[in-house]
N, C-alpha and C positions, 0 to 999 in steps of 0.2 A: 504494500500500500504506500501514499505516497505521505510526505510532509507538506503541511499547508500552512505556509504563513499568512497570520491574518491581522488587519489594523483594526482597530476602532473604529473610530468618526468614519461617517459616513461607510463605514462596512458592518459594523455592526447597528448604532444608532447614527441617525443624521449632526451632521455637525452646523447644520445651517444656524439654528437658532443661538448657540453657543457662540458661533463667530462671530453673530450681531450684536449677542451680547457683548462679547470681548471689544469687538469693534467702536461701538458708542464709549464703550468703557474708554478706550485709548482716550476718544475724542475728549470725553469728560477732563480724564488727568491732565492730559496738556491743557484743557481752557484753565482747568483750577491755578494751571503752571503758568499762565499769561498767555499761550498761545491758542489764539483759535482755529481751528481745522477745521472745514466742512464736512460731512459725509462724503459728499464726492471727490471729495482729495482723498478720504481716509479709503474708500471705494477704490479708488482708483491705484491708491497703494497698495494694496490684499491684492487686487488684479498682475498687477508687475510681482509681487512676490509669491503669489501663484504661477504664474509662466515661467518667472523664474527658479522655480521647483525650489525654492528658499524651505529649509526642513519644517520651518517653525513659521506659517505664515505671517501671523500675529506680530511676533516678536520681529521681522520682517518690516514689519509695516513702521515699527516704533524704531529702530534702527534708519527709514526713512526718512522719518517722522521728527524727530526729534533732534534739539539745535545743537548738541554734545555728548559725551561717554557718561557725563556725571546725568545729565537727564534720561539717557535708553536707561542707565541702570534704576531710577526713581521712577520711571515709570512702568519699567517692566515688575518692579515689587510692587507698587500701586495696584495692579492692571490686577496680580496674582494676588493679592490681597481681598479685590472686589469679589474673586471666585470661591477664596477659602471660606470667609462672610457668610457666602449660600446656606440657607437653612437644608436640611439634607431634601425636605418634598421642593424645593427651589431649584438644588442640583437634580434632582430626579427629572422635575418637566426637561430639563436640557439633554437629559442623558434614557430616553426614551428609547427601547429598542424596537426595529423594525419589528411588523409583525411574522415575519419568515424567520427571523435568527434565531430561536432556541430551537426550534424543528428544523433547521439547517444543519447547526452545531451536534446536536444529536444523530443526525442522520447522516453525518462525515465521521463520525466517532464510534457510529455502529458499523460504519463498512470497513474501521480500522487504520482509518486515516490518523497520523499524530500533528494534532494541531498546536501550534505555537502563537501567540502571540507578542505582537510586538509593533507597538504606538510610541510615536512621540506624545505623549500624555501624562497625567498625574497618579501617582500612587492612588487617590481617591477615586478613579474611573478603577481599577481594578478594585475597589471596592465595594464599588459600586455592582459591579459585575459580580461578583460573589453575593453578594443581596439577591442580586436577581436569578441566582443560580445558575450562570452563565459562564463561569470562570473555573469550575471543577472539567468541561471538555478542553483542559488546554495541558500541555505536559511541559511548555515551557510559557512564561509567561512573564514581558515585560515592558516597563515604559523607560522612556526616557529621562522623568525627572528623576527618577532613581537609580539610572545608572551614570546619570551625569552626562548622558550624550544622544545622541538625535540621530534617526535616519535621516538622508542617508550615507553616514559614517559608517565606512567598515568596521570599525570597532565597535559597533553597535551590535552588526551582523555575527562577528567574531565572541561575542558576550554569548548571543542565541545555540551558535554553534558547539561553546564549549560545556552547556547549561545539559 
């Protein structure tokens, strides 16, 4: 049988609403920081760091975004600070799964496939996955804020592989 590496956002639950949220978020932090950004700049930044297959779109956007090193790093802790805040049914509406994926997951795991997991994501998304009972079909299983690095780093890959 084969190995199946799987992400998150948008493969398991959608990341649309999460990104808008993040997104407005950015906007929010820089207005509070004097700068105001429109949606359609911030819009238009997510777009270039999307094409540009940037790992972390978000943090992407605020690396565009933002007028120095000392403000990406104050607003990328801002930006994560507005998600950690989430009351847990807050983080749930964002973190919704499709309604195919636990009969997906299950039906790849009974034909004997070894599923792995591996997102740029938060320890709290495989958390969340475990609530949902959705995170027991994975034999390796990992995100990025915990290993300290992002797809797509080889060393990210080379973590999965040695796991």
């Amino acid at each position: 049988m084969a190995t199946i590496l799987i992400d998150i956002g948008n493969v398991l639950w959608s990341d649309d609403a999460g990104d808008l949220f993040t997104l407005r978020g950015i906007g929010r932090v820089l207005a509070e920081r004097g700068q105001a950004v429109s949606e359609g700049v911030i819009a238009a930044a997510q777009a270039q760091a999307v094409a540009d297959w940037a790992p972390s779109a978000w943090r992407a956007v605020i690396h565009g975004l933002a007028r120095d090193a000392a403000e990406v790093a104050a607003v990328t802790r801002e930006v994560r600070a507005r998600w950690d805040a989430l009351s847990d049914d807050d983080y749930a509406a964002f973190t919704t799964p499709f309604p195919s994926t636990a009969a997906l997951l299950e039906s790849l795991a009974a034909d004997g496939h070894t599923l792995v997991l591996a997102s740029n994501n938060s320890p709290r998304a495989l958390a969340r996955l475990e609530t949902l009972g959705l995170l027991r079909h994975f034999a390796v299983k990992e995100v990025s804020e915990t290993l300290d690095l992002a797809k797509p780093d080889p060393r990210f890959f080379e973590v999965l592989l040695a796991a």
